[in-house]
C-alpha positions in Angstrom: 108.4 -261.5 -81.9 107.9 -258.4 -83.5 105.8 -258.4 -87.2 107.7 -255.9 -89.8 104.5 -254.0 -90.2 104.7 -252.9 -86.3 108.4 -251.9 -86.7 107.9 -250.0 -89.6 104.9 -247.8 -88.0 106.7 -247.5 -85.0 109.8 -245.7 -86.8 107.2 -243.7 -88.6 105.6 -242.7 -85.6 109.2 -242.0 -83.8 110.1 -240.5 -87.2 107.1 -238.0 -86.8 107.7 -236.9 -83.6 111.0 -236.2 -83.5 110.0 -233.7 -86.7 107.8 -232.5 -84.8 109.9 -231.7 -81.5 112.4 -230.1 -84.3 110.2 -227.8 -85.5 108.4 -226.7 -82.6 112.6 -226.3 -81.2 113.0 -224.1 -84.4 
């Protein structure tokens, strides 16, 4: 059972690094 809050940072945190992976690509 995952709480909404948890979810929500995770994609942030996923969200983040795949920006970050994009730019250092770039």
């Amino acid at each position: 059972m995952y709480s909404p809050k948890l979810c929500l940072s995770c994609n942030i945190n996923i969200s983040l690094r795949i920006s970050l992976t994009t730019l250092m690509l770039h």
